[in-house]
N, C-alpha and C positions, 0 to 999 in steps of 0.2 A: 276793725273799721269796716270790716267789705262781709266779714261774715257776724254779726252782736248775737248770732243766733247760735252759737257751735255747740250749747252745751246741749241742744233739744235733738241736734242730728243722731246721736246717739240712741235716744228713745223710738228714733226711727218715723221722726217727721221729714217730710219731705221739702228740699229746698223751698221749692215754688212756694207750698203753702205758708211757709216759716218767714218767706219774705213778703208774701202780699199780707199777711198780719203786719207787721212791723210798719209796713208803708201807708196801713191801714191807718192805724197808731202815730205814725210819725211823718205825716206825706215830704216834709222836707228832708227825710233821711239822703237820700242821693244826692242830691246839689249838697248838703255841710259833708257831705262824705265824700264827694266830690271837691272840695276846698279845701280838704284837710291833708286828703293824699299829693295835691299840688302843694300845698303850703311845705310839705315834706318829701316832694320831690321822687314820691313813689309811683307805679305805675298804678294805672287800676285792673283788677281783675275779676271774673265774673267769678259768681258765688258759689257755681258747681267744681271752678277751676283753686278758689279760696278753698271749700271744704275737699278738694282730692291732698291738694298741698298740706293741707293741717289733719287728716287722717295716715300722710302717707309719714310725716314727721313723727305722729304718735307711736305707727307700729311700729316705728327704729328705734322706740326707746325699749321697750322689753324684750328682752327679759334681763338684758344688761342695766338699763338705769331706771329702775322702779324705784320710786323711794322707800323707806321704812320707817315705820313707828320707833325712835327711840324707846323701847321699851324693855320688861325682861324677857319678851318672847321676839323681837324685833321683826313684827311680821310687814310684809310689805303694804303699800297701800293697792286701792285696788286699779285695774286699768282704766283710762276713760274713755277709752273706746274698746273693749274687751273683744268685739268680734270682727271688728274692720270696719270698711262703709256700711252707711245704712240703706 
């Protein structure tokens, strides 16, 4: 909701530019984003403090919970954020 953009931070776009697109594209994104977080009683949060939150959860997960390929070599999948923030 507060970040639609998370999977580009990785490639190493920068907030700002990742959200003046989207608003470029979607001017009503903040008010329905804004209605939705009320509708659901969340707080809002700005988008550098969303992407610290959602990079800082990712690095907790490897090397303990990485998934795996069911497979014969059951190798893991890869990280999606492999090197930390962007």
């Amino acid at each position: 909701m507060v970040l639609p953009f998370w999977r580009d931070l990785v490639k190493g776009f920068a907030i700002s530019e990742l959200g003046s697109g989207l608003r470029a594209d979607h001017p009503d994104f903040d008010a329905e984003r804004d209605r939705l977080l009320h509708a659901l009683g969340l707080a809002s949060l700005s988008e550098e403090e969303a992407a610290a939150r959602l990079l800082a959860v990712a690095a907790r997960t490897a090397p303990d919970y990485v998934p795996c390929v069911p497979d014969d070599d059951h190798l893991p999948y890869e990280l999606l954020f492999p090197s930390g923030p962007a």
